[in-house]
C-alpha positions in Angstrom: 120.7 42.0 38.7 121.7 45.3 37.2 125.2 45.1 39.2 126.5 42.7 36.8 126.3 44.9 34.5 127.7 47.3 36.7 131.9 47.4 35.1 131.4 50.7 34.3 135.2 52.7 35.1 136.6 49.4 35.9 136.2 48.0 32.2 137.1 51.1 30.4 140.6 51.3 31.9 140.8 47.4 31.4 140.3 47.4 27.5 141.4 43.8 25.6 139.3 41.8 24.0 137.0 38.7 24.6 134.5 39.3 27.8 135.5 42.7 28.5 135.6 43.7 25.0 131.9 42.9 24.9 131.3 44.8 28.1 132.8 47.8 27.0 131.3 48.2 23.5 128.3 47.2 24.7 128.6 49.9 27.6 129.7 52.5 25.5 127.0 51.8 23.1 124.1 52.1 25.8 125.7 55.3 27.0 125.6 57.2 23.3 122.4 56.4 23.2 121.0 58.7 25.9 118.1 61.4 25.7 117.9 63.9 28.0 114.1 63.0 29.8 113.7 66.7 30.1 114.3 67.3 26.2 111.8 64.2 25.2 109.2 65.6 27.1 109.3 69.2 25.6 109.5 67.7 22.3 106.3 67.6 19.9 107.1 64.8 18.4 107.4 62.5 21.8 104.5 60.0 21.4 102.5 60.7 23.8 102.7 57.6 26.0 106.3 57.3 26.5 106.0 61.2 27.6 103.5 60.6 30.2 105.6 57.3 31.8 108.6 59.7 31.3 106.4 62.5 33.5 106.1 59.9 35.9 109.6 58.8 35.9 110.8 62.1 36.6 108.5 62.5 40.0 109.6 59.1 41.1 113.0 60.0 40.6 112.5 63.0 42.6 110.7 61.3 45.3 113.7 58.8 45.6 115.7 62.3 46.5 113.3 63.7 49.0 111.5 60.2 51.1 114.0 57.5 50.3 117.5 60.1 51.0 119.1 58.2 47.6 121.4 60.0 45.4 120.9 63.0 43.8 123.0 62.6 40.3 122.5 62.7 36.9 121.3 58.6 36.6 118.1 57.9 35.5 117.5 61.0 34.1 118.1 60.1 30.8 116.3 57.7 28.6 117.3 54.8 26.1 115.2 52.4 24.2 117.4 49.3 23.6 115.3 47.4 21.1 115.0 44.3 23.2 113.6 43.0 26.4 116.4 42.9 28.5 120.0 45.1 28.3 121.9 42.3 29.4 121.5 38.4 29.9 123.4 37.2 33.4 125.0 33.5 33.6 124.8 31.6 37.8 126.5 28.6 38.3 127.2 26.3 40.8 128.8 23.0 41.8 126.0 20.2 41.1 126.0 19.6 44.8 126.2 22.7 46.5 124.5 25.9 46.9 127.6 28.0 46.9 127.4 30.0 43.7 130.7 30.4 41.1 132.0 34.0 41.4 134.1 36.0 39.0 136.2 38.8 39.9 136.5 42.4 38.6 138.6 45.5 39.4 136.4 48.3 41.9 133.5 46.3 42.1 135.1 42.8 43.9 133.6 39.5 43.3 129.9 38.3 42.1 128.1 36.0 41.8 127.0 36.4 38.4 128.5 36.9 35.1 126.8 39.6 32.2 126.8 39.4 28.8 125.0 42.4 26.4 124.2 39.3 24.1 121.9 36.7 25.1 124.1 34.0 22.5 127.0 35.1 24.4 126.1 34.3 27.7 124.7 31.1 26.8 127.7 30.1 24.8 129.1 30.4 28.0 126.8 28.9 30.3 126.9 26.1 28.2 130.6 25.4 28.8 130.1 25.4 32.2 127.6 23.0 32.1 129.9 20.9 29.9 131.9 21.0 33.4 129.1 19.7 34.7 127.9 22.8 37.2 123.9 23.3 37.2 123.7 26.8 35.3 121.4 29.6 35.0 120.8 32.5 32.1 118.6 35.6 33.5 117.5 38.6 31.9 118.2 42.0 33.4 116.2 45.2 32.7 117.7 47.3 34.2 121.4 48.7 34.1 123.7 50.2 36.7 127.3 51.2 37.0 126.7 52.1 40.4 127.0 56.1 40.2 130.9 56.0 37.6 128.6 56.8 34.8 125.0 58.7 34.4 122.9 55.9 33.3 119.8 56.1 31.7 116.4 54.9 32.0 115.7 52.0 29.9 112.1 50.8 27.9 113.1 47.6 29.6 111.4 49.2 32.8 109.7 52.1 32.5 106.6 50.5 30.4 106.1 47.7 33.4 103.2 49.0 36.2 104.2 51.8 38.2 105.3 50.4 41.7 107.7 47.2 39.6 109.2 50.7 37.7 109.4 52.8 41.0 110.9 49.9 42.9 113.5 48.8 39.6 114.6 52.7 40.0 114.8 52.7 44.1 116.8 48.8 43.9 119.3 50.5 41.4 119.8 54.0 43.3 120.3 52.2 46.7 123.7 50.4 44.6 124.6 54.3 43.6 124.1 55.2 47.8 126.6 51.7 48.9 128.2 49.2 47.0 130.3 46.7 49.2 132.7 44.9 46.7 132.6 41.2 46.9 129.7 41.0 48.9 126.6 40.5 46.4 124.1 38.9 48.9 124.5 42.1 51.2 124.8 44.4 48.2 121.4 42.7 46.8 119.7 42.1 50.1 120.1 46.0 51.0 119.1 47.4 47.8 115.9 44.8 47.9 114.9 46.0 51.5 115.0 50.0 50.5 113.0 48.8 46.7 110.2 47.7 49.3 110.5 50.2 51.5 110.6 52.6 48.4 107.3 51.0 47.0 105.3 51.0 50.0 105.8 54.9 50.7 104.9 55.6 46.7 101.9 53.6 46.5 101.0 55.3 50.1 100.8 58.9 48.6 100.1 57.6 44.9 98.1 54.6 44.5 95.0 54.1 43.2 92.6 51.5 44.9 93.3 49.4 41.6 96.9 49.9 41.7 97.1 49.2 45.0 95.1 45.7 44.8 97.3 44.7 42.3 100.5 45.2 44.0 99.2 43.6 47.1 98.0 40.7 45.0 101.8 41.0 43.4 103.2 41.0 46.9 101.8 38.1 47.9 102.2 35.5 45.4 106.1 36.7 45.4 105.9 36.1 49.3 104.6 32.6 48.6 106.9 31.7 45.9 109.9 32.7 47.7 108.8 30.8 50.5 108.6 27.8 48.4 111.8 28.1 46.8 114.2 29.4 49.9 112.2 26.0 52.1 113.7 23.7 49.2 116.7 25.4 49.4 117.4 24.7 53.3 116.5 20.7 52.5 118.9 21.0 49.9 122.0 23.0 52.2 121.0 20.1 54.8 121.3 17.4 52.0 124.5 18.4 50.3 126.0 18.9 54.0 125.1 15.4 55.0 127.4 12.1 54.9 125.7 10.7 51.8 127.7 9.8 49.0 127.5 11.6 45.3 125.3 9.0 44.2 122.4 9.3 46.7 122.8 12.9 46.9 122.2 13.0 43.5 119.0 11.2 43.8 117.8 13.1 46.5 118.3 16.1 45.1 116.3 15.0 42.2 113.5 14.2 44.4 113.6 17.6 45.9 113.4 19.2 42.8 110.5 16.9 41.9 108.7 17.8 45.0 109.5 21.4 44.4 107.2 21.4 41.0 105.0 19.6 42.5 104.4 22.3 45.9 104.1 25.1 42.7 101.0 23.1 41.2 99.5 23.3 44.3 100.1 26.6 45.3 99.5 27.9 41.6 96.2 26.1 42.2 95.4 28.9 44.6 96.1 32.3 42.5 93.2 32.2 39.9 95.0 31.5 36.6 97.7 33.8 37.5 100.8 32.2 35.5 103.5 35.0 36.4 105.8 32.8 37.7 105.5 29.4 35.1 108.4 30.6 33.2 110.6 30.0 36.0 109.7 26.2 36.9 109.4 25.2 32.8 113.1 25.7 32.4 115.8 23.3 34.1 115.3 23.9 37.8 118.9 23.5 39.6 120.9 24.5 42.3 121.9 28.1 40.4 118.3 29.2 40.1 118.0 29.0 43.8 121.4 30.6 44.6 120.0 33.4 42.5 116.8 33.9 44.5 118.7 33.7 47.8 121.4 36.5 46.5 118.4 39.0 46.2 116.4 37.7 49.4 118.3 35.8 52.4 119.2 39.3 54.4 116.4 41.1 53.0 114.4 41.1 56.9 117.8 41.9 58.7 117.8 44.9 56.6 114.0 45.4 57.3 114.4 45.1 61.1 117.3 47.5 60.9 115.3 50.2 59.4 112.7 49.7 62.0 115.1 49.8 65.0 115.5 53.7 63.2 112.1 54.3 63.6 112.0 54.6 59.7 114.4 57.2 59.3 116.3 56.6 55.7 119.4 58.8 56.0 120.0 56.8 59.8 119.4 53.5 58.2 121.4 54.3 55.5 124.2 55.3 58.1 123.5 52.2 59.9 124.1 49.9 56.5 127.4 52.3 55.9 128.7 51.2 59.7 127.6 47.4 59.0 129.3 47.5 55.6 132.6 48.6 57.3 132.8 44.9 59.3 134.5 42.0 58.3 132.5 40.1 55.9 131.9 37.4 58.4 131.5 39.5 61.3 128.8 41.1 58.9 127.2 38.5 58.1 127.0 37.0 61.3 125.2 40.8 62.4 122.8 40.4 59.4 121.8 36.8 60.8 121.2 38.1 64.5 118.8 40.8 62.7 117.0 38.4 60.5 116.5 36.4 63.6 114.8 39.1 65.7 112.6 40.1 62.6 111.0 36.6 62.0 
C-alpha cells in the first residue's frame, strides 16, 4: 500500500498543517535519512548481514531493469532503517453496508482509497472518528514507501530483511507504480503493479531459487491463493446482500452471519496448512467490510492483467505498452476491458 504514502511533489508544494503537515515532515524525514547502497557496502564497518541482503538488493534491482523493463532511476538504491516495522500505518473505510471504499483526494496522484499516516496513533485517532460515524474501518501497516518516481526513495529494513522472493516482489510492486500511475484509479493502479510483482517473482526464483527457497514460496503461494479465495467468495455474498431489497436491519444480521461463517471457513482451511498461522493476525482483529475492500483493491483485476501479458507472449515492454493504451480509456470503459480479460483468464 506504498501509494498512500506516495504525496511526494504534491505535498511539498501544498505545505499547511494538520494531515499534510504530518506527511511532509515525515517525508522529508525519511528522505535525509538515505545511504547510498553502494557506500554501505564498501564500508568496513557495515555489519555484515545487512551488506550481504544489500548485495542482493542491488542484483534484484538490476534484474527489475533488464527482465521486468521497470525504471531505471535512482529509487531503491539507497537505504534507510526506520526504527520500526512499518514507515507508515494506512486507514480503509467504508459505509457499514457497502463494499465501496471512502476515498480522499490529493493533487497529481487523484483519489484513493486509503488514507496514510507516518504515526500509527495518528491514523488510529483517525480511524476511530470514522468509526464514531459509524463506517466499518481498517488500520494497515505498510513497508514499503513510494512516491511513484518525484523523489529517489530508498530501500527500507521494513523489507529487505523479509525472504528473498516477498523483498524481490515488494521492490518489483513499487517500481511497476514508478513505470504507470493512473490517478484515481487505485484498483487498476494496485491490480497492475500486483500482476508484474508475480510475474517479477516467478522469473527471479526461476534463475535464483534454491530447491528450499523455492518450496517455501510455493507453499507461500498457495495458502495466499486459498485465503484470497476465501475472502473475495465472502465478499461477492456480501455485494449480493447489500444490493438486495432487505432492510438495514436484516442486512445487518446477515452480514453478521457472513462474517461468522467467514471465521469459521478459515478454521477449516487453517486446519489444512500444518500449524502455519501467517494469516491469524488478520481474522483476530474486527473483520468488516474495509478489510475486504482492501484485499479486492490489490487483487480483483490481478488475472485481466495476467491474461494480458500472456496475449504478449510475455514480452514486458509490449505489456507494459498495452497497460499504457488501457490506462488511456475512460475509467469505465477500462474497467469494463479489465473484466472482459479477467473473464477469458478464469
Amino acid at each position: 500500500m506504498a501509494a498512500a504514502a506516495a504525496l511526494g511533489m504534491a505535498l511539498l508544494i501544498l505545505g499547511g498543517c494538520g494531515y499534510y503537515a504530518q506527511s511532509i515532515g515525515g517525508h522529508l524525514d525519511l528522505m535525509a535519512k538515505r545511504q547510498d547502497i553502494g557506500t554501505l557496502v564498501e564500508d568496513e564497518s557495515t555489519p555484515a548481514e545487512l551488506k550481504e541482503k544489500l548485495q542482493r538488493a542491488r542484483a534484484i534491482r538490476e534484474f527489475a531493469i533488464e527482465e521486468l523493463a521497470l525504471p531505471d532511476d535512482g529509487s531503491y538504491r539507497s537505504y534507510v532503517d526506520v526504527g520500526k516495522p512499518y514507515v507508515t500505518w494506512n486507514v480503509v473505510a467504508t459505509p457499514a453496508l457497502s463494499l465501496k471504499p471512502k476515498t480522499w483526494c490529493f493533487p497529481v496522484i487523484g483519489c484513493v482509497s486509503y488514507r496514510g499516516y507516518f504515526e500509527e496513533s495518528d491514523a488510529r485517532e483517525y480511524a476511530d472518528e470514522l468509526a464514531s460515524e459509524g463506517m466499518d474501518v481498517a488500520v494497515a501497516g505498510a513497508r514499503a514507501y513510494s512516491t511513484l518516481g518525484w523523489f529517489d526513495d530508498p530501500i527500507l529494513n521494513t523489507i529487505l530483511f523479509d525472504a528473498e522472493y516477498r523483498f524481490a516482489g515488494t521492490l518489483f510492486h513499487e517500481l511497476t507504480h514508478e513505470r504507470l500511475f493512473v490517478a484515481g484509479d487505485s484498483s487498476f493502479n494496485e491490480s497492475y503493479a500486483v500482476a508484474v510483482e508475480r510475474e517479477g517473482v516467478r522469473r527471479w526464483l526461476a534463475r535464483n531459487a534454491t530447491p528450499a527457497m523455492q518450496k517455501a514460496y510455493d507453499g507461500e503461494r498457495g495458502r495466499r491463493e486459498e485465503f484470497l479465495s476465501l475472502v473475495l467468495a465472502t465478499r461477492a455474498d456480501l455485494e449480493t446482500l447489500y444490493a438486495s431489497s432487505m432492510d438495514d436491519t436484516d442486512k445487518a444480521r446477515a452480514k453478521a452471519r457472513l462474517f461468522d461463517a467467514l471465521r469459521a471457513g478459515f478454521t477449516e482451511l487453517k486446519a489444512s496448512w500444518g500449524g502455519y498461522t501467517g494469516y491469524d493476525r488478520w481474522f483476530v482483529t474486527d473483520l468488516n467490510n474495509a478489510k475486504l475492500a482492501l484485499v479486492a483493491t490489490y487483487n480483483v483485476y490481478v488475472p485481466a492483467f495476467e491474461r494480458l501479458l500472456a496475449e504478449q507472449q510475455g514480452d514486458m515492454s509490449k505489456f507494459h505498452a498495452a497497460v499504457a493504451a488501457l490506462s488511456k480509456l475512460p475509467k469505465e470503459k477500462r474497467h469494463a476491458e479489465l473484466t472482459r480479460l479477467a473473464a477469458e483468464q478464469s
